[in-house]
C-alpha positions in Angstrom: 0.0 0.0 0.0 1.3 3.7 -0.7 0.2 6.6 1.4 1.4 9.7 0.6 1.4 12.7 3.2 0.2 16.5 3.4 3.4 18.6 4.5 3.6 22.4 5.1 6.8 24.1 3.2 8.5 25.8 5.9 11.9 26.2 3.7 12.6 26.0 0.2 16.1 25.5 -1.2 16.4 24.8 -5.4 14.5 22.1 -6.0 14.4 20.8 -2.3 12.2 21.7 0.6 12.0 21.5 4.1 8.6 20.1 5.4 6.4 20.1 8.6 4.8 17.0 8.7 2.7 17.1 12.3 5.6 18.3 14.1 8.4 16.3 12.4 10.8 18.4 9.7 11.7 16.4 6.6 13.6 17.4 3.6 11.6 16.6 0.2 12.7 16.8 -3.4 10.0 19.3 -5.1 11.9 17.8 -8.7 8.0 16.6 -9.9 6.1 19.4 -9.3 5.3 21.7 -12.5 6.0 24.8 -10.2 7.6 25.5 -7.0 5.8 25.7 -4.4 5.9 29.3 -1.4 6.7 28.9 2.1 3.5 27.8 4.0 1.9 25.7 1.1 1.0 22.1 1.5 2.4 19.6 -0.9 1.6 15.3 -1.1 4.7 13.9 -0.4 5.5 10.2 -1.5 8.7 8.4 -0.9 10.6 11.9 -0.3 9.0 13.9 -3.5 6.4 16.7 -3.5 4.0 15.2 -6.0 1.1 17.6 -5.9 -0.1 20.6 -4.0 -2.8 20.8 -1.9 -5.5 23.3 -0.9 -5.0 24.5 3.0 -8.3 23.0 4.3 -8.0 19.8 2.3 -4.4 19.2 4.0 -5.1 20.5 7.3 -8.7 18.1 7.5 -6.9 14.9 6.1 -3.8 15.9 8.9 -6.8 15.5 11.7 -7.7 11.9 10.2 -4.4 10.9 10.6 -4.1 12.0 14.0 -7.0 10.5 14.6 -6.2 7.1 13.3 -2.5 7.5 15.3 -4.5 8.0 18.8 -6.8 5.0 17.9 -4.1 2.8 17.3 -2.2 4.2 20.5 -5.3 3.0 22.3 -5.9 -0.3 20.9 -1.9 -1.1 21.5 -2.4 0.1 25.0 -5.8 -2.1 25.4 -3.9 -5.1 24.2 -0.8 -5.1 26.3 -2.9 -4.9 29.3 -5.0 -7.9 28.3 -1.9 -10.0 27.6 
């Protein structure tokens, strides 16, 4: 399965960008996009590449879904060490 990410450009450098992704900084190649992207835009990254950019609400409402997801999972981990 792929799964690519929204990140918020927080640096750009050439044709690589520094990236927010929920608190983590990444650096991502912005090689296939047809235009580079401004400091606070969201980009789709996969496997280390800007692929597309995103519209502000889009990014920030599928961020929330994978927090969500992370803090379900953290839960369900938690509720099966204590039953072991």
């Amino acid at each position: 399965m792929c799964l690519a990410v929204p990140s918020k450009i927080i640096e750009v450098d050439g044709y690589m960008a520094t990236v927010d992704v929920m608190g983590l900084r990444k650096q991502v190649s912005l090689m296939l996009l047809p235009e580079e992207p401004k400091i606070g835009e969201y980009v789709l990254v996969h496997a280390g590449f800007a692929i597309n950019k995103m519209e502000p609400a889009e990014a920030e409402e599928a961020l929330r879904i994978f927090e969500k997801i992370f803090k379900e999972m953290e839960e369900q981990k938690k509720n099966w060490q204590t039953e072991v």
